[in-house]
PyMOL CGO cylinders between C-alpha atoms (Angstrom):
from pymol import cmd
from pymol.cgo import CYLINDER

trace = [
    CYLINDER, -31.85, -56.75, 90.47, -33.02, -60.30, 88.32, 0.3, 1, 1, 1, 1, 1, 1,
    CYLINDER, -33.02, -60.30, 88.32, -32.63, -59.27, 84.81, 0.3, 1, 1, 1, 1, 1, 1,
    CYLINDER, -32.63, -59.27, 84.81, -36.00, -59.68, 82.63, 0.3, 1, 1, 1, 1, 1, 1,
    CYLINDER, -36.00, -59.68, 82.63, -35.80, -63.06, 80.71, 0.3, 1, 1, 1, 1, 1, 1,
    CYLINDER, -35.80, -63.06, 80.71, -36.06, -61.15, 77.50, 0.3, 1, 1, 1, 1, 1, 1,
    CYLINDER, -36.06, -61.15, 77.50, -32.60, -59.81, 78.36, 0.3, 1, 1, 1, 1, 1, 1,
    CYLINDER, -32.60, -59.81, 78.36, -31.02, -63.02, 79.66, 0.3, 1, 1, 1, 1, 1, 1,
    CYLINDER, -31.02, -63.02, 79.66, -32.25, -65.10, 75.75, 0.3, 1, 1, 1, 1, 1, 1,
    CYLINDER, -32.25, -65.10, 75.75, -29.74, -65.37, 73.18, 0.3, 1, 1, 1, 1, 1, 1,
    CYLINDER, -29.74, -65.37, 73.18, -32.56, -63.88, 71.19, 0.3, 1, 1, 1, 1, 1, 1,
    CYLINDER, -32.56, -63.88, 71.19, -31.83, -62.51, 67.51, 0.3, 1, 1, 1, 1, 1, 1,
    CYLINDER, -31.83, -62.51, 67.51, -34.55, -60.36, 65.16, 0.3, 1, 1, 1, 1, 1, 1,
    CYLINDER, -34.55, -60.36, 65.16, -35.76, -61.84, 62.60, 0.3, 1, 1, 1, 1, 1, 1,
    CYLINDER, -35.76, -61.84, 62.60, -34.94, -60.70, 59.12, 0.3, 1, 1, 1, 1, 1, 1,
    CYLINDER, -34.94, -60.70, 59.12, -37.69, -60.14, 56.51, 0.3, 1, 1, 1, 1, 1, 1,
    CYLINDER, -37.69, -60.14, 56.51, -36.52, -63.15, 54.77, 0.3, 1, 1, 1, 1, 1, 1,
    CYLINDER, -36.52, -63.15, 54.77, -36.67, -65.50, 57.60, 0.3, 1, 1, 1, 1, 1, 1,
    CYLINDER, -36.67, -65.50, 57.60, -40.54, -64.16, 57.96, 0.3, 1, 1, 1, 1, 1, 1,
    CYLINDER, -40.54, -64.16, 57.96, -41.45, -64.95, 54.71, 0.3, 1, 1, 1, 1, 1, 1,
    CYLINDER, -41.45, -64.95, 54.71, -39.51, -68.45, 54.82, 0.3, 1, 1, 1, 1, 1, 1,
    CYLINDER, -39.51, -68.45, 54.82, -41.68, -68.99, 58.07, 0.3, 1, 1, 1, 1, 1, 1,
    CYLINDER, -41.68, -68.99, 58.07, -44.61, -67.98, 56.04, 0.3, 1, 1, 1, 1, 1, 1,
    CYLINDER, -44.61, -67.98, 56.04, -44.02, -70.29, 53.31, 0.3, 1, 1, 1, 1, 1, 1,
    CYLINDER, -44.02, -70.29, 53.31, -42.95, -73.09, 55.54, 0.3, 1, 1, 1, 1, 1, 1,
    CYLINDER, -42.95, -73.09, 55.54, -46.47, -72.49, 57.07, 0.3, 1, 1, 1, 1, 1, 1,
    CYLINDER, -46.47, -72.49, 57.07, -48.54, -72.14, 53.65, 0.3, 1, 1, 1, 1, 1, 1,
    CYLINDER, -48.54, -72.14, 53.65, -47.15, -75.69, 52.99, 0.3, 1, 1, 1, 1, 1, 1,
    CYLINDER, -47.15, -75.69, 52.99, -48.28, -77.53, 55.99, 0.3, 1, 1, 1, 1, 1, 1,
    CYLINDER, -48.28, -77.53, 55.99, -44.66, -78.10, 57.10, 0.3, 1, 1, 1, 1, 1, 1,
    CYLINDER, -44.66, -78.10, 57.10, -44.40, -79.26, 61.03, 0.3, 1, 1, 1, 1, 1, 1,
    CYLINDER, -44.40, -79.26, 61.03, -43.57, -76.68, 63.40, 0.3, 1, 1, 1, 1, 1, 1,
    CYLINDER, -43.57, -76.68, 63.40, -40.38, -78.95, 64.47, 0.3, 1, 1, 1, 1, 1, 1,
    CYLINDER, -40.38, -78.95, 64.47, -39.58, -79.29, 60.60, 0.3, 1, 1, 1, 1, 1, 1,
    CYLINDER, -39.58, -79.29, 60.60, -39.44, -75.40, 60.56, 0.3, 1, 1, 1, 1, 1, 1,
    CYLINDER, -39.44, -75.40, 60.56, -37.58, -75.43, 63.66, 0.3, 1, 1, 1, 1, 1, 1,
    CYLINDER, -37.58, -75.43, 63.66, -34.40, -77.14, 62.12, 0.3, 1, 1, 1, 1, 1, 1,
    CYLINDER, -34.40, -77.14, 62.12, -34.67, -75.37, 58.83, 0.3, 1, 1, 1, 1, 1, 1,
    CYLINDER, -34.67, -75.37, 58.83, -34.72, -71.65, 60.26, 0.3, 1, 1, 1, 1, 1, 1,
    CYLINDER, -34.72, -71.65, 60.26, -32.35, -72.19, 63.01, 0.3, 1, 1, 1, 1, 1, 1,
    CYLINDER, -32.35, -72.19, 63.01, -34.68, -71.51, 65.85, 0.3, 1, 1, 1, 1, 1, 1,
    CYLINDER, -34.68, -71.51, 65.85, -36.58, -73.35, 68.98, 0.3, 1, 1, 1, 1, 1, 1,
    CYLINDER, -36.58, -73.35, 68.98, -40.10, -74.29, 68.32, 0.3, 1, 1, 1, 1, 1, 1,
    CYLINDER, -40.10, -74.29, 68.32, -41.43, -71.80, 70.71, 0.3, 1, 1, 1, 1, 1, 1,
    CYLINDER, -41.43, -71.80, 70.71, -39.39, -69.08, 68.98, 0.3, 1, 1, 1, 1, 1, 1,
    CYLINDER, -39.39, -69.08, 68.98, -41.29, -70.14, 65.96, 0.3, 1, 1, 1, 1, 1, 1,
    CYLINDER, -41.29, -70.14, 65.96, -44.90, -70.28, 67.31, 0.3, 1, 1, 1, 1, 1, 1,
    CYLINDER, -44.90, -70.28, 67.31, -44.03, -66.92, 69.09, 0.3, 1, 1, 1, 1, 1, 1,
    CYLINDER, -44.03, -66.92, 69.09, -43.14, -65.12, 65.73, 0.3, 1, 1, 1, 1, 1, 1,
    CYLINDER, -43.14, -65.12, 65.73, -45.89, -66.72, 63.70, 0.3, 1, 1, 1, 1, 1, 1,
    CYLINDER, -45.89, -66.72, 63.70, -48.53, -65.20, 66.35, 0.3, 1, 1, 1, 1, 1, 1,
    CYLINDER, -48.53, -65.20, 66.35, -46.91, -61.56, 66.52, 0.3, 1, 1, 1, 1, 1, 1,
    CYLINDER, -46.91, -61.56, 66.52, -47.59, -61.85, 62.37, 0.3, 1, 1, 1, 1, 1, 1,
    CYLINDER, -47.59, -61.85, 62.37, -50.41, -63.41, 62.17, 0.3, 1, 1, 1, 1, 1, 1,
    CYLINDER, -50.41, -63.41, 62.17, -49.39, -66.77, 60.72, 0.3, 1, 1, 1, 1, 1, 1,
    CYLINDER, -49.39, -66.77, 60.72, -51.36, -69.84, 61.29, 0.3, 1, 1, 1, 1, 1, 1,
    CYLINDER, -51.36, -69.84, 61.29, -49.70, -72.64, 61.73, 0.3, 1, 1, 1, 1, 1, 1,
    CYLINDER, -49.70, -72.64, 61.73, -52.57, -75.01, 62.32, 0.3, 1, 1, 1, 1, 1, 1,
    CYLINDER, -52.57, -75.01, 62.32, -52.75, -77.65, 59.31, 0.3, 1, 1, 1, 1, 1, 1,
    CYLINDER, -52.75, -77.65, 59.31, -54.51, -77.27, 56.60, 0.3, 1, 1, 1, 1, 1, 1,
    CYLINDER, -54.51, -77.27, 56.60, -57.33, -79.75, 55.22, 0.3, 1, 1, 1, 1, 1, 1,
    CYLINDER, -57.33, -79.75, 55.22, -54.55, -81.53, 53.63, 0.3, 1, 1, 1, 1, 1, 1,
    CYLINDER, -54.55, -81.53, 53.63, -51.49, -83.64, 53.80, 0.3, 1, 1, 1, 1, 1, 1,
    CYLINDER, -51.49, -83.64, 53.80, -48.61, -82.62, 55.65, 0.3, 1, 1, 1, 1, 1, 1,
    CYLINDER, -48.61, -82.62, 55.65, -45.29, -81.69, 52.40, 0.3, 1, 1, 1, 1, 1, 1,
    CYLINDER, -45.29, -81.69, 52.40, -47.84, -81.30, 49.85, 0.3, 1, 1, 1, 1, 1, 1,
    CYLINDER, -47.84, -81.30, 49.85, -50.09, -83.65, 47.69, 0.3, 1, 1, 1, 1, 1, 1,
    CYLINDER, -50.09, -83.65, 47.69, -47.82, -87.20, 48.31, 0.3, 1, 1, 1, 1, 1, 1,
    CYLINDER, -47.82, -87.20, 48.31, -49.72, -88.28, 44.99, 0.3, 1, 1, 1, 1, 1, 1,
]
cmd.load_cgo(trace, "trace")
């Protein structure tokens, strides 16, 4: 019997910490690929988790890093 691809993944939970790094990695407009290399995860990993909690990830009016004033 195929296992399920959930089993085959070298998948890992996320800790609360990593949530609310994603979060504020989000709040700031940072690129999804960005947040990728910082949190030690594939991109899809990251748009997966941001869905399940209800993160957007789409930019904001503004910028990407910020106010580059």
């Amino acid at each position: 019997m195929a296992e399920t691809r959930a089993s085959q993944s070298n998948s890992r939970e996320w800790t609360s910490d990593q949530v609310e790094q994603l979060r504020q990695l989000a709040g700031g407009n940072t690129p999804v690929g960005v947040m990728s290399i910082k949190l030690g995860r594939s991109e899809a990993a990251i748009r997966s988790k941001a869905h399940a909690e209800g993160i957007s990830l789409a930019p904001a009016n503004r910028p990407p890093y910020g106010d580059m004033r």
